[in-house]
C-alpha positions as CSV (number, residue, x, y, z in Angstrom):
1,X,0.0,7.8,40.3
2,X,0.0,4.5,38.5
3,X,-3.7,2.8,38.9
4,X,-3.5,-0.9,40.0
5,X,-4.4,-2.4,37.1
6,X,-2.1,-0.5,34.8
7,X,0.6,-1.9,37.3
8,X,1.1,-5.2,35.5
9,X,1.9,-3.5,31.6
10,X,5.6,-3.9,30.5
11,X,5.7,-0.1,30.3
12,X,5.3,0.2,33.8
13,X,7.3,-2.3,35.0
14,X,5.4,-5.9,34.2
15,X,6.8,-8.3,32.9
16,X,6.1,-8.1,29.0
17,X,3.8,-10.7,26.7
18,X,7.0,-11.6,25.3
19,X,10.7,-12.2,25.6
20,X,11.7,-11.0,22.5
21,X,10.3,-8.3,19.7
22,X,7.8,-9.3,17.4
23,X,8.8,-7.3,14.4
24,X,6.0,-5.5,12.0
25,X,5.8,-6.5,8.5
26,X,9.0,-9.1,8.8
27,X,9.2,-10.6,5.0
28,X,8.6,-14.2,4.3
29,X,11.8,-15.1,2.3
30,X,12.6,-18.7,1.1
31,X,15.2,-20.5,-0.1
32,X,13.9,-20.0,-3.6
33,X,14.5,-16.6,-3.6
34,X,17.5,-17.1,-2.2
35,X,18.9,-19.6,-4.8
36,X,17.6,-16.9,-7.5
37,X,19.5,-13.6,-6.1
38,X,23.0,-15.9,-5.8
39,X,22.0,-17.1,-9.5
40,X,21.5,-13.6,-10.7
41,X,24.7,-12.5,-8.9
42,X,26.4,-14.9,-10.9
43,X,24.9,-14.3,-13.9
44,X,27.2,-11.2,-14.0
45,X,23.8,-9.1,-15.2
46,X,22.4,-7.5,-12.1
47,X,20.9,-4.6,-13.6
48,X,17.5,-4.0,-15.6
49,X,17.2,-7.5,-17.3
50,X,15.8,-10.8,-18.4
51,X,14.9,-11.0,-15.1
52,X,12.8,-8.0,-14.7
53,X,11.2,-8.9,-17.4
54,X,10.2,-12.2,-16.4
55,X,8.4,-10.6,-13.5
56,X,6.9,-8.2,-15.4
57,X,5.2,-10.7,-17.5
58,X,3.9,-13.1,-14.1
59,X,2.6,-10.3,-12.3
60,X,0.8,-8.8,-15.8
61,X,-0.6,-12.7,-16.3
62,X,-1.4,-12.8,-12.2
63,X,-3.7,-9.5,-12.0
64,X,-5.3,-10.1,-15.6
65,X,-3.1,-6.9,-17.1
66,X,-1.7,-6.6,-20.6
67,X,1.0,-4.7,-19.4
68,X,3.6,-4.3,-16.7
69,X,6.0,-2.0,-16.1
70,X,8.4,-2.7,-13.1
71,X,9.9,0.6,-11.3
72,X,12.0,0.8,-8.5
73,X,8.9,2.2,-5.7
74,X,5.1,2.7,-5.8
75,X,6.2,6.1,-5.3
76,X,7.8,6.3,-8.6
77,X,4.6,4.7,-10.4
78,X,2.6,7.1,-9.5
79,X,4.4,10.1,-10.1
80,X,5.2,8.1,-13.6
81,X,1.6,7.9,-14.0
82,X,0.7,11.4,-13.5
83,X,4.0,12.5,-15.8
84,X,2.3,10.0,-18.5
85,X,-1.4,11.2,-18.8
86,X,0.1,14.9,-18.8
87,X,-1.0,16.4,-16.0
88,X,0.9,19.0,-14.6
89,X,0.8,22.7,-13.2
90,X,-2.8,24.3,-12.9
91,X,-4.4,20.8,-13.1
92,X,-6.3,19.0,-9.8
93,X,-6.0,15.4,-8.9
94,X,-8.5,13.8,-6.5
95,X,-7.8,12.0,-3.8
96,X,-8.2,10.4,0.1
97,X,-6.2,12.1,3.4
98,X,-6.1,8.9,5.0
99,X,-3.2,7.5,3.2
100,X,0.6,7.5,3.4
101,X,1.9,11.0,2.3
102,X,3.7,9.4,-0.7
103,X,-0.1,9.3,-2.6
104,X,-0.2,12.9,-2.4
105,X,3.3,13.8,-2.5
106,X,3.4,13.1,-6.5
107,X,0.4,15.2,-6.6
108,X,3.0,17.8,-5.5
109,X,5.9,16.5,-7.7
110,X,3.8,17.5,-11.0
111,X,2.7,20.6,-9.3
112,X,-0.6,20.2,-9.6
113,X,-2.8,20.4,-7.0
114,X,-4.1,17.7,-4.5
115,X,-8.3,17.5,-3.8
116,X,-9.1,16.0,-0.9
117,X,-12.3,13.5,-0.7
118,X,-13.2,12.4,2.8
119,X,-13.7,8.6,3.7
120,X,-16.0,6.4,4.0
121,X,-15.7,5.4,8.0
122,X,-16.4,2.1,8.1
123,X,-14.2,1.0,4.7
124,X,-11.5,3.7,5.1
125,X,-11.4,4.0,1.3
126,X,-12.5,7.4,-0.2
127,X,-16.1,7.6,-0.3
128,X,-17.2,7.8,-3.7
129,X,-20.9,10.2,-2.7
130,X,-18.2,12.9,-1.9
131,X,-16.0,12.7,-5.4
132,X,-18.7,14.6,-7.7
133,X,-18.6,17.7,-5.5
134,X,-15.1,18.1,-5.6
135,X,-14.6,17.7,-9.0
136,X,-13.8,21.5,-10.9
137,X,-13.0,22.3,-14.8
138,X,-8.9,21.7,-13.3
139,X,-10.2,18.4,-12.4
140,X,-8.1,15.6,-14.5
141,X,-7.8,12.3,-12.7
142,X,-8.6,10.3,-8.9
143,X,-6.5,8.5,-7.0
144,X,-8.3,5.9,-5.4
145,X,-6.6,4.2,-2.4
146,X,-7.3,0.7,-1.9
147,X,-6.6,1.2,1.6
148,X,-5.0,-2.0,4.0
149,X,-6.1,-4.4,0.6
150,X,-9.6,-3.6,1.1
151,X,-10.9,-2.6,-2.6
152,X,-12.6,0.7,-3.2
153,X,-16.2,0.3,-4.8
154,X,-14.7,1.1,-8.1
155,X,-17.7,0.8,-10.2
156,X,-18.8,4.2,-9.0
157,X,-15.7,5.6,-9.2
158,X,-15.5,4.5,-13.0
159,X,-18.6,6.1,-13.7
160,X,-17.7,9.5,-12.5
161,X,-14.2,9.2,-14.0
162,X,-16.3,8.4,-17.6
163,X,-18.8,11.3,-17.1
164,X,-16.5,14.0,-16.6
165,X,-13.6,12.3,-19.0
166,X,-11.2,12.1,-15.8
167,X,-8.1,9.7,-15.4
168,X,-8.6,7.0,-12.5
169,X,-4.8,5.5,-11.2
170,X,-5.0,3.4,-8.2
171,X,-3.0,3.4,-5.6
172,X,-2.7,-0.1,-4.9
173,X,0.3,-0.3,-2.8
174,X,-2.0,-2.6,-0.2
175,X,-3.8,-4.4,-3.0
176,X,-2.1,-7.4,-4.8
177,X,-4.1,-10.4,-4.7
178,X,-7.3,-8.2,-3.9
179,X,-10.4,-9.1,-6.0
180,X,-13.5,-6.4,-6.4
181,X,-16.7,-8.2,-8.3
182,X,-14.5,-11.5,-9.5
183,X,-11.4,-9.0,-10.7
184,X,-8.3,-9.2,-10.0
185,X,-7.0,-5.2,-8.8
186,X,-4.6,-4.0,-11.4
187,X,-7.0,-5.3,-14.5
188,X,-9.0,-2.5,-15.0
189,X,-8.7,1.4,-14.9
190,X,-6.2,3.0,-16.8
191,X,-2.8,2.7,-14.4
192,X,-2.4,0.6,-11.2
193,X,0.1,1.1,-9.0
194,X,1.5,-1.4,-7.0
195,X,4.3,-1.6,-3.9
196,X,6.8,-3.9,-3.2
197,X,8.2,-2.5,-0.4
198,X,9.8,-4.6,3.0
199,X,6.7,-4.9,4.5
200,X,4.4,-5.6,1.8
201,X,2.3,-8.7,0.9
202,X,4.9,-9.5,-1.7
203,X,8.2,-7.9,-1.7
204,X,11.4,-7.3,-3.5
205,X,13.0,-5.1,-0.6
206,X,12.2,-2.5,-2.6
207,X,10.1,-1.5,-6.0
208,X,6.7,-1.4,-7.9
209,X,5.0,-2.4,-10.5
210,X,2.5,0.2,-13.1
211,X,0.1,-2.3,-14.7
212,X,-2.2,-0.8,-17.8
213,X,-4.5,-2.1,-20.7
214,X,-2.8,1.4,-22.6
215,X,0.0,0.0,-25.1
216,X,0.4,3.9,-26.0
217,X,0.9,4.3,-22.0
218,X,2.8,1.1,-21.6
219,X,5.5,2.4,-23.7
220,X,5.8,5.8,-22.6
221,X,6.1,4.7,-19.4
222,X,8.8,2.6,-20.3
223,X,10.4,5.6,-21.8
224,X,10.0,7.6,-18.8
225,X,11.6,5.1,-16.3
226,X,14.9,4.8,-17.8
227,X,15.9,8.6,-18.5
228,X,13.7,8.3,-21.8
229,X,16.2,6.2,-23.9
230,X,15.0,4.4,-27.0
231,X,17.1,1.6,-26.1
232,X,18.0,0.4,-21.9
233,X,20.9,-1.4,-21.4
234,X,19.9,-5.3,-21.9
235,X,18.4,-4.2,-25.5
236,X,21.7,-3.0,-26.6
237,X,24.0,-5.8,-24.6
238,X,21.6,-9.2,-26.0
239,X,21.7,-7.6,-29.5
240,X,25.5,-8.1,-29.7
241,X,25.9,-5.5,-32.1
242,X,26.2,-1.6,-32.2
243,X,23.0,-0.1,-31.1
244,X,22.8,3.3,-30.5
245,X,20.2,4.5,-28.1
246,X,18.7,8.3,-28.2
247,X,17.0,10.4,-25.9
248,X,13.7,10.9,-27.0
249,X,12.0,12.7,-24.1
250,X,13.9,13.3,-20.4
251,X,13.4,10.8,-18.3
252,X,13.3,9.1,-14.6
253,X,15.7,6.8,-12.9
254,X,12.9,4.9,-11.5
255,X,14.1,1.1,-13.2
256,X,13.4,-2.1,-11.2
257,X,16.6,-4.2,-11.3
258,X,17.2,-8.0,-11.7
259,X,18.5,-8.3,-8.3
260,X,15.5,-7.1,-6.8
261,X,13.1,-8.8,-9.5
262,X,14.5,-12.3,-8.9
263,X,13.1,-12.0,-5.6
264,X,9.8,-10.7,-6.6
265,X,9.6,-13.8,-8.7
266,X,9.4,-16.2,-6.3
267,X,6.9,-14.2,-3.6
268,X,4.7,-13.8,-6.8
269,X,4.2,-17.2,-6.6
270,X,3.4,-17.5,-3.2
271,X,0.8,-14.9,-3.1
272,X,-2.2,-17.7,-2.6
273,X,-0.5,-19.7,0.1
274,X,0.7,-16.4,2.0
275,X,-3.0,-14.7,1.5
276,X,-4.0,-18.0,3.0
277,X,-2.3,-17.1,5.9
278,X,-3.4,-14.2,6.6
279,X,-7.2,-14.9,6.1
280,X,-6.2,-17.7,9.2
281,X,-4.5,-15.4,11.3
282,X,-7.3,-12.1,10.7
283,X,-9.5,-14.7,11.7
284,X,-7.9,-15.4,15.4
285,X,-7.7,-11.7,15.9
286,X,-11.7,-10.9,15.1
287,X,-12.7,-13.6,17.4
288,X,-10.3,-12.6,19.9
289,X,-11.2,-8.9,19.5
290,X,-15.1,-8.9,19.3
291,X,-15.9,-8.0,22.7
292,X,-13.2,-4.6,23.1
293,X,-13.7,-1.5,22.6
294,X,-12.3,-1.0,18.7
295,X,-13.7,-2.3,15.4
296,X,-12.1,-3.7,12.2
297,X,-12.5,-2.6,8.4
298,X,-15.0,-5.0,7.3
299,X,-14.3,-7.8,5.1
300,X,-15.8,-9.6,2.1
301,X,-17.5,-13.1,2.7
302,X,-17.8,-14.1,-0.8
303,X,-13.7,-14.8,-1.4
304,X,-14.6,-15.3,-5.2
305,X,-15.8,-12.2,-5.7
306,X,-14.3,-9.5,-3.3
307,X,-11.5,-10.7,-1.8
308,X,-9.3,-8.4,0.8
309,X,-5.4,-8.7,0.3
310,X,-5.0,-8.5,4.1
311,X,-1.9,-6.0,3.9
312,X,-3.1,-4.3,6.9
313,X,-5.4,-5.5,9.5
314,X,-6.2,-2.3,11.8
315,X,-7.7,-1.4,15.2
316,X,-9.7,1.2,15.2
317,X,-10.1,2.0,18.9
318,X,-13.2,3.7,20.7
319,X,-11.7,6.5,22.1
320,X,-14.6,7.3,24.9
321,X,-14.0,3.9,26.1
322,X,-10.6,4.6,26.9
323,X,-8.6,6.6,29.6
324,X,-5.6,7.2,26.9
325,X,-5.0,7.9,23.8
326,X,-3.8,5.8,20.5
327,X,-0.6,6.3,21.0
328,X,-0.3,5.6,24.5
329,X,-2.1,2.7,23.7
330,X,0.9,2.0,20.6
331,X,3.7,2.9,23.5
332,X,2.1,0.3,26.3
333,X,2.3,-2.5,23.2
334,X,5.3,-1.6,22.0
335,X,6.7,-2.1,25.6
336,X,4.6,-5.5,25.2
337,X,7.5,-6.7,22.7
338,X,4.1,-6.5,19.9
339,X,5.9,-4.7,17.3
340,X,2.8,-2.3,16.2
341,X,2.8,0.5,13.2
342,X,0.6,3.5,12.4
343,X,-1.3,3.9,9.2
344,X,-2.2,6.6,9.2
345,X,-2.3,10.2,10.1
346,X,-4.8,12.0,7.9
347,X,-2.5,13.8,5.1
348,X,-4.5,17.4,5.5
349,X,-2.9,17.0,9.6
350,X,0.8,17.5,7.8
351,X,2.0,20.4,8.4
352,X,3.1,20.6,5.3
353,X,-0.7,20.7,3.6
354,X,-2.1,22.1,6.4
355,X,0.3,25.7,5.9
356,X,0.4,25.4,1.9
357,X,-3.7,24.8,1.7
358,X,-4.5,26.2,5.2
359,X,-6.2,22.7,6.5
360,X,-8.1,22.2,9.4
361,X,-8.4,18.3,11.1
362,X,-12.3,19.0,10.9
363,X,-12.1,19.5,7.0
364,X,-12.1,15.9,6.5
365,X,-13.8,14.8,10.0
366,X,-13.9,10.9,9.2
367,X,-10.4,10.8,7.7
368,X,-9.2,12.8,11.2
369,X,-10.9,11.0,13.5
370,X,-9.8,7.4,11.9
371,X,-6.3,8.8,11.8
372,X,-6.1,9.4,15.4
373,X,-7.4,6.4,16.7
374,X,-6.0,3.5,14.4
375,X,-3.3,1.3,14.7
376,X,-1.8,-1.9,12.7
377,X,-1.1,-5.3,14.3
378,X,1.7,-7.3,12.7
379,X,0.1,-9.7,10.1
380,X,2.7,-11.7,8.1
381,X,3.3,-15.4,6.8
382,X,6.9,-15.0,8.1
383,X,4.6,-15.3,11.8
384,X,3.9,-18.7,13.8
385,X,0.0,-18.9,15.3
386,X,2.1,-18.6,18.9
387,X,3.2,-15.1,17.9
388,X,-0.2,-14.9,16.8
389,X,-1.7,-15.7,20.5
390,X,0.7,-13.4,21.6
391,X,-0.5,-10.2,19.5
392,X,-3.7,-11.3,21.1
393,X,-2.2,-11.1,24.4
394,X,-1.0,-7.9,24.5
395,X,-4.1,-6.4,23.2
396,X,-6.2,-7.5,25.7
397,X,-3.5,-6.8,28.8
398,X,-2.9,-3.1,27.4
399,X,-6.8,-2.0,27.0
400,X,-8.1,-4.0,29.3
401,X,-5.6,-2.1,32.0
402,X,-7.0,1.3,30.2
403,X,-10.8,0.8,30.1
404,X,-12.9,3.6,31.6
């Protein structure tokens, strides 16, 4: 039996808040980049090139780095990382369960073995009171998570990584544009890692960055992503004469071509206007939110200073409020034509973890119970303020029909 007021949601026959799908995480693509893919396609060089290196030196001079390394994922930075500072079978790497599996699937890829830290609640960033107990003699580096573009409190975490001689490589896959104390994420700490995936603040369909301050890291690292050759391809073609290149240690194919970097060119540019957007947009959605029964990850007030990148903005939804659960709540929107996502299921719930390190939900209770009751809203540039409304819309229509 379908109670009256749940008679009105798309999903049981309503009409829906909109006509047509509101897509999460649609890319904001411009002419520019446009212009700079046909120019490289002509260029007749579409591989690892001038271009890739171009965007390798903009992002390093827009996050404060001395180095970038472009790769072809996040994914593939981080397991690059790990590869680089040595860290391997019989060795421990700290880390958050509320992230996308990827974060802990490198842990995995170097067979070592993942730790997991619970989160903070109200941040959803590891909670850096909980790292000291997990760290063990195995113990070798953290992964911090900036999670959604909200930074970490890293000057704790820096100070445990110094006492105990530990590695820190952030997973900043949410994080470009994020400032923690009047620094740019990706300008401190001995790797960052950084996504440019579809749906990301900037985006070269797909790829990642690896910034450092290490020149002994930077070039090992640039070793590792092209099957550890002394020489890639654009070296030996630009020299116009015979260079041979060697093996020197067996490498990745994790490179970040010149297709893919032209576009990453131009959306590196646009970071401030596009961040700009999304501080106006997060702002229509808290005031539009403040009086239902979910809550937000906080955000910094002094923009100068701390600055959230805005990658995600999340519900977290008050499940004793509610007659349903999350993802009834995600079905009823998605009926809604609101185009909602999922991030994320605690990593320990996998069954993966949970049968290799016999996991229980309650292990990491904050991480579990965030995990079960978020969702993301779509939160782009590429959006007008009317699809805005109409996020705002749907919302309200779908828990206000499912209120206790």
């Amino acid at each position: 039996m379908i109670a009256p007021y749940e008679k009105n949601l798309a999903i049981h026959g309503g009409d829906p808040v909109r006509s047509n799908f509101l897509i999460f995480g649609m890319p904001c693509l411009g002419e520019e980049e446009i212009e700079e893919v046909v120019q490289t396609l002509r260029s007749g060089w579409i591989g690892t090139g001038p271009r890739a290196k171009q965007f390798e030196d903009e992002f390093a001079a827009f996050v404060g780095s001395q180095f970038a390394i472009s790769v072809n994922s996040c994914t593939a930075a981080l397991h690059l990382s790990l590869i680089a500072l040595g860290i391997g079978p019989g060795d421990e790497v700290i880390s958050t369960p509320l992230t996308f599996c990827a974060t802990v699937n490198v842990i995995e890829h170097v067979h070592a073995k993942p730790v997991f830290v619970d989160i903070d609640p109200l941040t959803l960033n590891i909670d850096p009171n909980r790292i000291g107990s997990a760290i063990t003699p195995r113990t070798k580096a953290i992964i911090p998570v900036h999670f959604g573009g909200l930074s970490c409190d890293m000057d704790p975490i820096m100070e445990i990584a110094d006492r105990y001689g530990l590695a820190v490589v952030e997973d900043a896959a949410h994080a470009i544009g994020t400032l923690y104390k009047g620094r740019m994420i990706g300008s401190f700490g001995k790797l960052t890692c950084f996504s440019f995936y579809a749906n990301k603040n900037l985006t070269t369909a797909e790829g990642g960055m690896i910034t450092t301050e290490d020149e002994g890291l930077n070039e090992k690292l640039r070793l590792l992503r092209l099957h550890g050759l002394s020489r890639d391809a654009w070296k030996r073609f630009a020299a116009r004469r015979l260079l041979l290149s060697d093996a020197v240690i067996p490498g990745y194919k994790y490179n970040m071509p010149d297709l893919l970097a032209a576009i990453g060119i131009y959306q590196l540019r646009k970071q401030e206007r596009f961040l700009g957007i999304r501080e106006h947009y997060a702002l229509i959605y808290d005031k539009s939110f403040s009086n239902l029964p979910v809550r937000i990850q906080p955000r910094p007030q002094n923009l100068s200073q701390n600055r959230h990148a805005l990658h995600l903005y999340v519900l977290i939804l008050n499940p004793e409020q509610l007659r349903v659960s999350r993802n009834e709540v995600m079905e009823a929107l998605l009926a809604e034509n609101i185009g909602v996502a999922l991030h994320y299921r605690a990593v320990h719930t996998h069954p993966y973890y949970q049968q290799k390190y016999g996991y229980s939900p309650n292990d990491f209770p904050n991480a579990y119970r965030i995990g079960e009751n978020v969702l993301s809203l779509p939160l782009t540039p590429n959006m007008a303020e009317e699809d805005v409304r109409d996020v705002v819309n749907g919302v309200r229509k779908v828990l206000g029909a499912y209120l206790k």
